[in-house]
C-alpha positions as CSV (number, residue, x, y, z in Angstrom):
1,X,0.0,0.0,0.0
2,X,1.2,3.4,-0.9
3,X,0.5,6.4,0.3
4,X,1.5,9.9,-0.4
5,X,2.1,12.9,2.2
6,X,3.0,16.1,0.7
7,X,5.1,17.9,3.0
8,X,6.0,21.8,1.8
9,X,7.7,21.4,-1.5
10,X,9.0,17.4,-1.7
11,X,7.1,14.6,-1.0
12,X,7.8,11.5,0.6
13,X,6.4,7.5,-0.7
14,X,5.4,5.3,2.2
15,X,5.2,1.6,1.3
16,X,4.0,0.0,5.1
17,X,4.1,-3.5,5.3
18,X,2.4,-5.4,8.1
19,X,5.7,-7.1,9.1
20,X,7.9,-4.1,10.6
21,X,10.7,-6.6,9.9
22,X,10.2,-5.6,6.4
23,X,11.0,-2.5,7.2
24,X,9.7,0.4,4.7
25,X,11.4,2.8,2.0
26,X,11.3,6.3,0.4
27,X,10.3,5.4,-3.5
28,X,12.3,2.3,-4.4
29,X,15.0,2.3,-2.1
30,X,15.1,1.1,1.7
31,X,16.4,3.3,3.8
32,X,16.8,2.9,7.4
33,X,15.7,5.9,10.0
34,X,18.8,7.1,11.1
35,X,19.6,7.5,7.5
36,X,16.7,9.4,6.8
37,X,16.7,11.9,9.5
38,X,20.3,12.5,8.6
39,X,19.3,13.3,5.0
40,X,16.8,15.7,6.2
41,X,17.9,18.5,9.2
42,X,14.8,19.8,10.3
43,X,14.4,17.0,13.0
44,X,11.3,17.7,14.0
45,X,8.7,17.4,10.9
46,X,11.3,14.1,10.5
47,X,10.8,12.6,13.3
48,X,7.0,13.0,13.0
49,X,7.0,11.4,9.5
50,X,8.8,8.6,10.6
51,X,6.3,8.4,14.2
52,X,4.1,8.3,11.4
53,X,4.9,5.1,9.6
54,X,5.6,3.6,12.4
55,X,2.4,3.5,13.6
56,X,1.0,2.5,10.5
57,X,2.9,-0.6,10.5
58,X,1.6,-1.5,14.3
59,X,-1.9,-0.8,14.0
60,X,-2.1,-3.3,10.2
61,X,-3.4,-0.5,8.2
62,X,-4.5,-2.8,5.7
63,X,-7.2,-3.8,7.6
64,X,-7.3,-0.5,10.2
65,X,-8.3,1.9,7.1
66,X,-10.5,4.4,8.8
67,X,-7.8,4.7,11.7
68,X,-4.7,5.0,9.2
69,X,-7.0,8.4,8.0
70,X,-7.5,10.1,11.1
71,X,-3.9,9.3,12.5
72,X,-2.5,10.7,9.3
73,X,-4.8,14.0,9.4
74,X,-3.5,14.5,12.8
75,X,0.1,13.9,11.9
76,X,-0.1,16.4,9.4
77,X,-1.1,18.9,11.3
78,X,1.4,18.4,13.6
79,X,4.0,18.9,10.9
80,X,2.0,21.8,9.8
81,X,2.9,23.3,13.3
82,X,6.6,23.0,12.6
83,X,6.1,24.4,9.2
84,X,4.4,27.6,10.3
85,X,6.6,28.3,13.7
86,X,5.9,29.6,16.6
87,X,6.0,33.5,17.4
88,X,6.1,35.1,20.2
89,X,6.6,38.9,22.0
90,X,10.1,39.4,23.3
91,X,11.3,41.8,26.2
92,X,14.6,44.6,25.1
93,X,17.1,43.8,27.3
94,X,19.7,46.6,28.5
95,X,23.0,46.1,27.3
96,X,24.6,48.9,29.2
97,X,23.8,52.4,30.5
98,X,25.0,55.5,31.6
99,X,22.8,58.1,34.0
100,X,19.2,58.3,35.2
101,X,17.0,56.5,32.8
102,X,13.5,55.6,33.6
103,X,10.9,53.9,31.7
104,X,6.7,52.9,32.6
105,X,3.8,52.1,30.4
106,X,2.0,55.0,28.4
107,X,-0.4,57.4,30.6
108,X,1.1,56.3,33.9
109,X,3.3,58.6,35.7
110,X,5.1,55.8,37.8
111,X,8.3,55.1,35.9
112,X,10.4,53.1,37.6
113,X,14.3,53.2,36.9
114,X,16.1,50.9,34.4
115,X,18.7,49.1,36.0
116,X,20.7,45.9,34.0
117,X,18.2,43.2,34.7
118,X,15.3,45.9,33.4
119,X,12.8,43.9,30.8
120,X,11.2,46.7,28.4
121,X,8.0,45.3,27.0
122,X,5.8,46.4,24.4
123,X,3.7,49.5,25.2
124,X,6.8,50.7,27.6
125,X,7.9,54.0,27.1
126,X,12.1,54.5,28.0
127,X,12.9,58.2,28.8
128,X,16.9,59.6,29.3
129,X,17.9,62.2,31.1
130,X,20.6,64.9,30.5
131,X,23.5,63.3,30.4
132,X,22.5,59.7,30.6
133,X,22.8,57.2,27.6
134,X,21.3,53.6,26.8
135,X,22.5,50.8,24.9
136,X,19.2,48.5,24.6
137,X,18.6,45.5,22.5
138,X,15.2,45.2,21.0
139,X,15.7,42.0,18.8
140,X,18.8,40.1,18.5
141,X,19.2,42.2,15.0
142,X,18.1,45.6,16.1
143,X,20.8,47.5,18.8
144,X,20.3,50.7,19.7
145,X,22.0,53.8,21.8
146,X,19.7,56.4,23.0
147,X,21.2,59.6,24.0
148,X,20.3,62.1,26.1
149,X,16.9,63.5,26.5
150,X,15.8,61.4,24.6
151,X,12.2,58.8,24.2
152,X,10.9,55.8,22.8
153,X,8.2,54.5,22.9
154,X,8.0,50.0,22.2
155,X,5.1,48.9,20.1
156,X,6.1,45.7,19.0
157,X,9.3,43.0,19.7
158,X,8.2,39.9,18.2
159,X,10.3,36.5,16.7
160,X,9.7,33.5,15.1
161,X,11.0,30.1,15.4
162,X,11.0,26.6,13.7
163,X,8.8,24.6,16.5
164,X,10.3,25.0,20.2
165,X,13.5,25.4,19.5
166,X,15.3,27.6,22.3
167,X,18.7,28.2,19.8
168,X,18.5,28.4,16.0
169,X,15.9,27.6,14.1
170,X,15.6,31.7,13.6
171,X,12.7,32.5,11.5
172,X,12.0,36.1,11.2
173,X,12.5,39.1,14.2
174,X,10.5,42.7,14.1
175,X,10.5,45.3,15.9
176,X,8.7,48.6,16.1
177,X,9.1,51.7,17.6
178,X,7.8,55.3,17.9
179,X,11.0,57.6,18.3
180,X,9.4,60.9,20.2
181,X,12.5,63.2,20.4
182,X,15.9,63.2,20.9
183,X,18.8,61.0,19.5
184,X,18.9,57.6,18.7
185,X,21.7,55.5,16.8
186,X,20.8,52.0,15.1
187,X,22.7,49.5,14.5
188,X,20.3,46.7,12.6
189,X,21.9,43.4,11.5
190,X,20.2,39.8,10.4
191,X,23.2,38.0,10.9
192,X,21.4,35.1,9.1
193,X,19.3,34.5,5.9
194,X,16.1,34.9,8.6
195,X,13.5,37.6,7.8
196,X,14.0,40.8,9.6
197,X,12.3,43.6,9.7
198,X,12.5,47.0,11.5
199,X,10.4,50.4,11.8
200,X,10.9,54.0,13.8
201,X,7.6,55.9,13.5
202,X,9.0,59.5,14.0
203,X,7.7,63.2,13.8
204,X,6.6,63.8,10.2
205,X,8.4,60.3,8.8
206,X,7.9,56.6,9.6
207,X,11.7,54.7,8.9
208,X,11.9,51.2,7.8
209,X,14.6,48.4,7.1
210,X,15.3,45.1,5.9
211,X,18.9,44.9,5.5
212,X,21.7,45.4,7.1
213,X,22.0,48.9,8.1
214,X,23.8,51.9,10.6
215,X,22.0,55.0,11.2
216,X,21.3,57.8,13.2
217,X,17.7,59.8,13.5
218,X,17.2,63.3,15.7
219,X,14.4,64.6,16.5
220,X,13.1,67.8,18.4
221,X,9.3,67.0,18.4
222,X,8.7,69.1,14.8
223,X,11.6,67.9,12.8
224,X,13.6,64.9,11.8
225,X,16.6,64.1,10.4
226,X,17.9,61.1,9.3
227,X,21.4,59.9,8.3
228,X,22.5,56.9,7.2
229,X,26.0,55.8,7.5
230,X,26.4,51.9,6.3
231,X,23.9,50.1,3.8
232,X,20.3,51.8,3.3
233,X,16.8,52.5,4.7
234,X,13.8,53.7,3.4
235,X,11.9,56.7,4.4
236,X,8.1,57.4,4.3
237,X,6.5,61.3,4.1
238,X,3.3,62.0,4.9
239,X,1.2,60.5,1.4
240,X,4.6,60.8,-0.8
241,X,6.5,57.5,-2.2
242,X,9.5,55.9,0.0
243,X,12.5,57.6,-0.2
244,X,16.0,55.4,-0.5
245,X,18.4,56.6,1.9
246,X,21.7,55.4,1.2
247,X,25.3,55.7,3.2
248,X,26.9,59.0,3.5
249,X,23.5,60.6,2.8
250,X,21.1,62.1,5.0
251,X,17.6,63.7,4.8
252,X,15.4,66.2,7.0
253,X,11.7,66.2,7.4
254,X,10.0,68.8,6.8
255,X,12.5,70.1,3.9
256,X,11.8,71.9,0.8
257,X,14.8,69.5,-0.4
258,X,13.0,65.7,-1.9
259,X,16.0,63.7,-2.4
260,X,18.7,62.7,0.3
261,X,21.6,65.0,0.5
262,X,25.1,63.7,0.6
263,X,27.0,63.8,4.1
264,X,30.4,65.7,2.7
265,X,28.2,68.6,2.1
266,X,27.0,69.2,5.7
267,X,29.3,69.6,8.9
268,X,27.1,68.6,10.8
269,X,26.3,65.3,8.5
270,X,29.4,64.6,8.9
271,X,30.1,64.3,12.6
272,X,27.1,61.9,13.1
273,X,28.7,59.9,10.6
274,X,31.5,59.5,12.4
275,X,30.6,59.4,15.9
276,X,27.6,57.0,14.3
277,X,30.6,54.6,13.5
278,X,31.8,54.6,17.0
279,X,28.7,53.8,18.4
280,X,28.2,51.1,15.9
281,X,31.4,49.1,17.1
282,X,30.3,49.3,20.8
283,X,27.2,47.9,19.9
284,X,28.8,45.5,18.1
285,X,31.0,44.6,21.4
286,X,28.2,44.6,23.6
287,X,26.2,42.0,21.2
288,X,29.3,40.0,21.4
289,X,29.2,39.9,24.9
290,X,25.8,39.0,25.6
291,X,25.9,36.0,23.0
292,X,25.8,32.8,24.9
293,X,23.5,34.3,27.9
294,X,20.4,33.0,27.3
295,X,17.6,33.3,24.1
296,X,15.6,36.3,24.0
């Protein structure tokens, strides 16, 4: 008896025998388990296949029909789960900081003070005070330094995963904010072929990427600037198209200027480009450091 399970984009041929010392195959060639599951990585929609024909074999489907259906209907669902993933909200975690910086959740006045074992949550707002600074990771690709006077506001931290998995298995990671005033620097890295996405939603512009990228924004309530130092980002106006922002260019919202001006031609372009780099390769340090501490 044959029977064919489609799982994703290959397929697999079960030929159950009612003797498991027949053993089974994949098309026309017997292959053992261990083989299998080394021919395939993703352990876990494996293992259920071959849970699968096992329990073909020990119930006799040749005469257990009706069963065979139902167990195989449940089966692939359960393989269904591993296909989809499994997504949940993550917590920022503070990779350092510098001075009084508080943070509490939107129209409550109790912030509390962010210490190194602080868990910022969606809906949190983080505020800095003059003179303090905050290196925060909201996803494992998205590290950023806050600067003085400066506030955030989380909307979303979310990741996806193959199954359960604690390590690996990295599907996609998001994160939103809404960047209120101030200065923040970005570093935003995918470190794998996973999806990753990342949005600012600032005074008069919303900022997005989905590649590696390092940039600044500023903001004093009214106006924004944006400039981006390594790889590019995209930038949206009130009802106009995206705007590409590449490195060494920056752009300023609202500005009679449309396109991105480049960096040599502004002084002040120019030092957040380099004190942008700085920042960068602390971040970088600090990521390094925390690898190896637990999943988010």
């Amino acid at each position: 008896m044959e029977l064919f399970c489609p799982f994703d984009l290959w397929r697999v041929r079960l030929v159950a025998r009612t003797q498991p010392s027949q053993g089974w195959c994949t098309g026309s060639t017997p292959v053992r388990a261990a083989d299998f599951l080394a021919l395939h990585p993703n352990k876990q929609r494996t293992q259920c296949i071959l849970f699968c024909v096992t329990e073909i074999i020990r119930m006799n489907c040749l005469v257990r029909f009706p069963a065979l259906i139902s167990f195989f209907l449940l089966c692939c669902g359960l393989t269904s789960c591993y296909r989809d993933g499994i997504t949940r909200q993550v917590a920022a975690r503070v990779l350092s900081m510098h001075g009084p910086v508080v943070f509490g959740i939107d129209e409550q006045s109790d912030f509390r003070p962010v210490t190194p074992e602080s868990r910022i949550h969606d809906g949190d707002i983080v505020r800095t005070s003059d003179g303090a600074l905050l290196n925060l990771a909201l996803i494992p690709a998205a590290l950023t330094q806050m600067s003085s006077n400066s506030e955030i506001k989380v909307e979303e931290l979310r990741i996806s995963k193959d199954g359960n998995q604690t390590e690996g298995g990295m599907r996609d990671r998001s994160a939103r904010i809404r960047f209120n005033r101030g200065q923040i620097t970005v570093l935003f890295s995918r470190q794998n072929k996973s999806g990753s996405q990342f949005a600012i939603s600032a005074p008069s512009v919303t900022i997005t990427a989905d590649r590696d990228c390092l940039f600044r924004v500023q903001s004093d309530g009214t106006a924004t600037r944006l400039t981006c130092v390594q790889g590019k980002m995209y930038a949206s106006h009130s009802a106009q198209s995206p705007v590409a922002v590449g490195a060494g260019y920056f752009q300023q919202w609202p500005s009679v200027y449309l396109e991105p001006i480049a960096a040599a031609e502004d002084a002040a372009a120019q030092i957040d480009v380099a004190d942008s780099l700085k920042i960068g390769n602390q971040l970088r340090e600090l990521q390094s450091g925390w690898q190896g501490r637990g999943p988010f």
